[in-house]
C-alpha positions in Angstrom: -1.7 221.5 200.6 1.8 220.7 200.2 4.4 222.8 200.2 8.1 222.4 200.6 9.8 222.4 203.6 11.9 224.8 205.7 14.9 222.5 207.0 17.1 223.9 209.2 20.6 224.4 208.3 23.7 225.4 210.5 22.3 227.6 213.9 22.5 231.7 212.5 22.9 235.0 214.8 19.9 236.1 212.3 17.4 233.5 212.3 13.8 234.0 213.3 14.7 232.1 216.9 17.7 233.8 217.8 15.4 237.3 218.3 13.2 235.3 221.1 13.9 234.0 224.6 11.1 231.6 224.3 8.5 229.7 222.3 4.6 229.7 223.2 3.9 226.5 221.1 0.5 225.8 220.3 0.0 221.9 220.0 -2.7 220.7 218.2 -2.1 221.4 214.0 1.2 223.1 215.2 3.4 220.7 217.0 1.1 217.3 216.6 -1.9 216.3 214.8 -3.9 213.6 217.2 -1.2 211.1 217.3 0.8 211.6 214.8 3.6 214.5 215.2 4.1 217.0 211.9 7.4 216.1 210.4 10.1 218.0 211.3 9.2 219.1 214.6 10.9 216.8 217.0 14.3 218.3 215.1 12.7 222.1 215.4 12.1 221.4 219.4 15.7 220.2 220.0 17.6 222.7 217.8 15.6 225.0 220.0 16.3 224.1 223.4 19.9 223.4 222.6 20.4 227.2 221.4 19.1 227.8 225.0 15.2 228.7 223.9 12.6 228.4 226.6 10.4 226.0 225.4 6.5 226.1 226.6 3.8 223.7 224.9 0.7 226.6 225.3 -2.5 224.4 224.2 -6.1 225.0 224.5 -7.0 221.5 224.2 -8.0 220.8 228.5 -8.8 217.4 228.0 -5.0 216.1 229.1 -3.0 217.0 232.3 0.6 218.6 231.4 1.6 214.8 232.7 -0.4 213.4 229.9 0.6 216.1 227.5 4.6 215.6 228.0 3.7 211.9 227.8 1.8 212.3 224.8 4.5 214.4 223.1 7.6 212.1 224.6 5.6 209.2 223.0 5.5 211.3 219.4 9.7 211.7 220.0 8.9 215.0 221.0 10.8 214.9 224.7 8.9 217.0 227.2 8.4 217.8 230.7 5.6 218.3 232.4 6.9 221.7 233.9 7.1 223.0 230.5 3.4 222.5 229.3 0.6 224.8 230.3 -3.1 224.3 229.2 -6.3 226.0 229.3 -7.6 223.5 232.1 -5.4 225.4 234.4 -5.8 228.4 233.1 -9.5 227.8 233.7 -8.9 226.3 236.8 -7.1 229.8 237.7 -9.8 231.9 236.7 -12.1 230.4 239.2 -10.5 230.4 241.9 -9.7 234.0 241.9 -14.0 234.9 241.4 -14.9 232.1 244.0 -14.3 230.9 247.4 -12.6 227.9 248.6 -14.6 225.2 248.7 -16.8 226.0 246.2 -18.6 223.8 244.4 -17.6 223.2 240.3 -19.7 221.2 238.0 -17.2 219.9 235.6 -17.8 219.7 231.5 -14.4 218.0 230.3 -12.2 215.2 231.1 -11.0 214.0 234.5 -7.8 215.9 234.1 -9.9 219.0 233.9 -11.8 218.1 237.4 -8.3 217.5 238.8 -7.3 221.0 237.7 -9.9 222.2 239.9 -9.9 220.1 242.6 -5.8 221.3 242.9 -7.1 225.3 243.1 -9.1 224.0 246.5 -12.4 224.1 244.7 -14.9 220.6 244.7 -15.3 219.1 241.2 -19.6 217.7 240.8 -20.6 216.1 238.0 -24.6 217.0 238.5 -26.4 220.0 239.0 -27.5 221.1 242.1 -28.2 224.2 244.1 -24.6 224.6 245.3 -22.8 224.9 242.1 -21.2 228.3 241.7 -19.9 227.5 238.8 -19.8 226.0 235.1 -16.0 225.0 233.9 -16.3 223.7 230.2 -13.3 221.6 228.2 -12.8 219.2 225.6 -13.7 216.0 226.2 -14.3 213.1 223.3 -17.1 211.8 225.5 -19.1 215.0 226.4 -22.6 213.5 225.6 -26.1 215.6 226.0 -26.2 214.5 229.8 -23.6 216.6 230.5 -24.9 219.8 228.5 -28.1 219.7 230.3 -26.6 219.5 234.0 -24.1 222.3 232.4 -27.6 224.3 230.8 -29.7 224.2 234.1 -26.6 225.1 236.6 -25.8 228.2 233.7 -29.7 229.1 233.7 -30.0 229.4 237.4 -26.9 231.9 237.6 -23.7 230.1 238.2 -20.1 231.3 237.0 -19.6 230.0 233.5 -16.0 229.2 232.2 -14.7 228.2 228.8 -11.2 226.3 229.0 -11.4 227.6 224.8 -13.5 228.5 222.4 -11.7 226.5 219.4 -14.8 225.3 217.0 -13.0 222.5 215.6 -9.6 220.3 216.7 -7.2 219.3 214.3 -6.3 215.3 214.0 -4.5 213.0 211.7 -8.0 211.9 210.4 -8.9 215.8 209.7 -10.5 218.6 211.9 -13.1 216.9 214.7 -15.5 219.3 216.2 -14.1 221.1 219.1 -14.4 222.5 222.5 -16.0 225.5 220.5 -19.0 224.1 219.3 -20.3 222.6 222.5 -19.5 225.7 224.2 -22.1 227.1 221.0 -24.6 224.3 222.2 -24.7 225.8 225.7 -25.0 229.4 224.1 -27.6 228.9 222.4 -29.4 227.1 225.5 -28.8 229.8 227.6 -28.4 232.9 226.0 -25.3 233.7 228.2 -21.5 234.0 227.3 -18.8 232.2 229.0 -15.8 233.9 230.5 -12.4 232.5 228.4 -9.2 230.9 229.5 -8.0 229.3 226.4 -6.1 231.4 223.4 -7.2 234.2 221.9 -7.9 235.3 225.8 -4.8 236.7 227.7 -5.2 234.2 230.9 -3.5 230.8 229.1 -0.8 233.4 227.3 -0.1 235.2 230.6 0.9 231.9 232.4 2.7 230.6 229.9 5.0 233.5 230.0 5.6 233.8 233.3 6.4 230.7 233.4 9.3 230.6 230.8 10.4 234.1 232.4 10.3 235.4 229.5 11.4 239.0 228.0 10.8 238.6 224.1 8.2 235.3 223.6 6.8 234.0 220.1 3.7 232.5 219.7 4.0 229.7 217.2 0.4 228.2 216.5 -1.1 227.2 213.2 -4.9 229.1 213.9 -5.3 232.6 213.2 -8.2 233.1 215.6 -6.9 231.5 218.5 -2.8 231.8 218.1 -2.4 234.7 216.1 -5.2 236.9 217.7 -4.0 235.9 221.6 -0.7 237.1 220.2 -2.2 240.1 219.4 -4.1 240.6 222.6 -0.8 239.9 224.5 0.7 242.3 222.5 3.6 239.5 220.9 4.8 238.6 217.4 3.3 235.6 215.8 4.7 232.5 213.7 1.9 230.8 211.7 2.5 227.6 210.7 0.7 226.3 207.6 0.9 222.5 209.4 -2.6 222.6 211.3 -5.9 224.6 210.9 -5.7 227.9 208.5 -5.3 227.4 204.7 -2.9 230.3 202.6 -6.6 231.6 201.1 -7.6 232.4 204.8 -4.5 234.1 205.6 -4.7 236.3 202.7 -8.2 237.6 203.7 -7.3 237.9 207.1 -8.8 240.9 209.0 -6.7 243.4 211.2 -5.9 241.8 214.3 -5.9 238.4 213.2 -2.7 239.0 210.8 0.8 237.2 212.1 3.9 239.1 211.6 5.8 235.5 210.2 4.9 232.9 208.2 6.4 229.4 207.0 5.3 226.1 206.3 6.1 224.5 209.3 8.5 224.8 212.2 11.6 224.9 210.2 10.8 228.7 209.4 12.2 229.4 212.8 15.8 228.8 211.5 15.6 231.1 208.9 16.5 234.5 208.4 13.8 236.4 210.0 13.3 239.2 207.3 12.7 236.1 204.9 10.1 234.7 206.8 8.8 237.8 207.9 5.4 239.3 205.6 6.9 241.6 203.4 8.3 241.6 199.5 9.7 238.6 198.7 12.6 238.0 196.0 11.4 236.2 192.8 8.1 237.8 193.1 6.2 240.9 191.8 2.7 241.8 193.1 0.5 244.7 191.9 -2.7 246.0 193.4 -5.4 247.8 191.4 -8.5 248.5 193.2 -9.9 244.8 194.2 -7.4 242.5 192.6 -4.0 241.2 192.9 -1.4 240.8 189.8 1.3 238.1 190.5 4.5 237.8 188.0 7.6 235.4 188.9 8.3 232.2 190.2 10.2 230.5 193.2 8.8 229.5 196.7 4.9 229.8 196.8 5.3 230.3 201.0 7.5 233.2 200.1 4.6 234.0 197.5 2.0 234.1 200.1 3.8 236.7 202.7 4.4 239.1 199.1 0.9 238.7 198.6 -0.2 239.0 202.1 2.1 242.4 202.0 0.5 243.7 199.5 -3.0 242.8 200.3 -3.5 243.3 203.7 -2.5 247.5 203.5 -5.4 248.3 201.1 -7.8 246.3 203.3 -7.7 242.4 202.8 -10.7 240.3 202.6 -11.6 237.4 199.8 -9.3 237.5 196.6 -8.4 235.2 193.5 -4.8 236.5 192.3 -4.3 236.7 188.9 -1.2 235.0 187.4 1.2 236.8 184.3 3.3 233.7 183.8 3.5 229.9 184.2 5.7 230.0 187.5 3.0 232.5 189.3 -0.2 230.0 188.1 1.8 227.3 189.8 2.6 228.4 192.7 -0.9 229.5 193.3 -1.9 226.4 192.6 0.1 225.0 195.1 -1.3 227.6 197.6 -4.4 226.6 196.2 -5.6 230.3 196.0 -7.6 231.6 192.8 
């Protein structure tokens, strides 16, 4: 989908940004797309931190080290530092260490980084199973082969600790979304019959470091996935910016369930530069919608993001779920079009 982008103009007392202390940016579809960054972020980043905005990169991809990740983004043109990145491998890293003992043995499903992450909690990193693993740590990893389910399979089967870094079934890259550390966590379900503990967004533990981190009093989550970002926002009891640069389209938005619904919306990260109430879900000027029992009525014309939060106002009190709008004029039929809803 293309839509037209938010640029920022000069730095405003009302913008979305100036309400928050801090941004909880998700990575993956939000800030970068494999290796290419989304346009306009870099700009987004440094307008931020220069109006004095505690930046954290909150991802739930564990297959990098927060030295890798601020390498990864520096290399994008996207300056970071390692101190400002948190991932789900130590939020998972975290988790076990508070449930085990030191010492404890870990059989590792992920990257290197990920056994690192474990190895700095005081906890021994194995590759095999055997009768002294206490517990299963699982992350994304582009080379996790059926080897490494099975150790993961028998070591679950015989009792041990199981830990999801996420649950994400699919990973957004420039080449289009890759299966994810979700779906092999759905293998290893499936083989076992059990259900992993999470560290990862929607799950509080990733969130909760993140913020404690930045020292923050008034955070905003800023991720492009409604069941990961948006519904960890949610659980942690924050305000949400989705970002239509990464995983959810504006037809899933629109039939979003309760608790999976973000208070902002825009097309990318410019939206944090303008006025909050504009980007904010609501009635939008240039647009009428009607409700009358299941459908939608849309008259006018003018931005089709601005579109989608009218619509998403108006649809979302009488109960949401799947919808084709139906369009009175020219300007409402395309700008639907370009939303590609109905």
């Amino acid at each position: 989908m293309t839509v037209p982008s938010a640029v920022p103009d000069a730095a405003s007392a009302g913008d979305l940004v100036a309400r928050h202390d801090a941004l909880l940016l998700d990575l993956d579809g939000t800030v970068y797309r494999g290796g290419e960054a989304v346009p306009g972020a870099a700009e987004a980043i440094h307008e931020s931190r220069g109006r004095g905005v505690g930046i954290r990169f909150v991802t739930n991809n564990a297959a990098r080290s927060p030295e890798q990740v601020a390498a990864h983004l520096t290399e994008l043109g996207l300056a970071a530092e390692a101190s400002e990145v948190n991932t789900s491998a130590e939020a998972g890293a975290a988790m076990l260490a508070e449930r085990l003992s030191a010492g404890a043995t870990v059989l590792v499903v992920g990257t290197d980084a990920l056994a690192a992450e474990v190895a700095a909690v005081g906890l021994v990193p194995a590759r095999v199973f055997s009768a002294e693993v206490a517990a299963v740590v699982q992350g994304h990893s582009p080379h996790t082969a059926w080897s490494d389910l099975a150790e993961a399979c028998l070591a679950i089967r015989a009792g041990a600790l199981w830990v999801a870094c996420n649950t994400d079934p699919t990973l957004p890259t420039e080449r289009g979304e890759l299966p994810g550390n979700g779906s092999m966590v759905a293998a290893l379900r499936a083989a076992t019959d059990r259900e992993p503990l999470t560290a990862g967004k929607p799950a509080r533990p990733l969130l909760d470091q993140a913020i404690a981190a930045a020292d923050a009093r008034r955070p905003l989550v800023v991720g492009d996935r409604l069941d990961t970002d948006v519904a960890g926002a949610a659980a942690a009891r924050l305000d949400a910016l989705l970002v239509l640069t990464g995983v959810c389209t504006p037809k899933e938005l629109l039939a979003a369930p309760a608790g999976l619904r973000p208070r902002y919306v825009a097309a990318d990260l410019g939206g944090l530069f303008r006025p909050s109430a504009e980007v904010e879900i609501g009635e939008q000027p240039g647009w009428r919608v009607q409700t009358s029992d299941d459908t939608l009525t849309v008259t006018g014309s003018g931005d089709p993001i601005a579109l989608l939060r009218a619509l998403c106002a108006a649809w979302w009190p009488v109960g949401g779920g799947q919808v084709e709008p139906c369009p009175t004029n020219e300007g409402a039929k395309a700008a639907l079009a370009t939303l590609n809803i109905g």
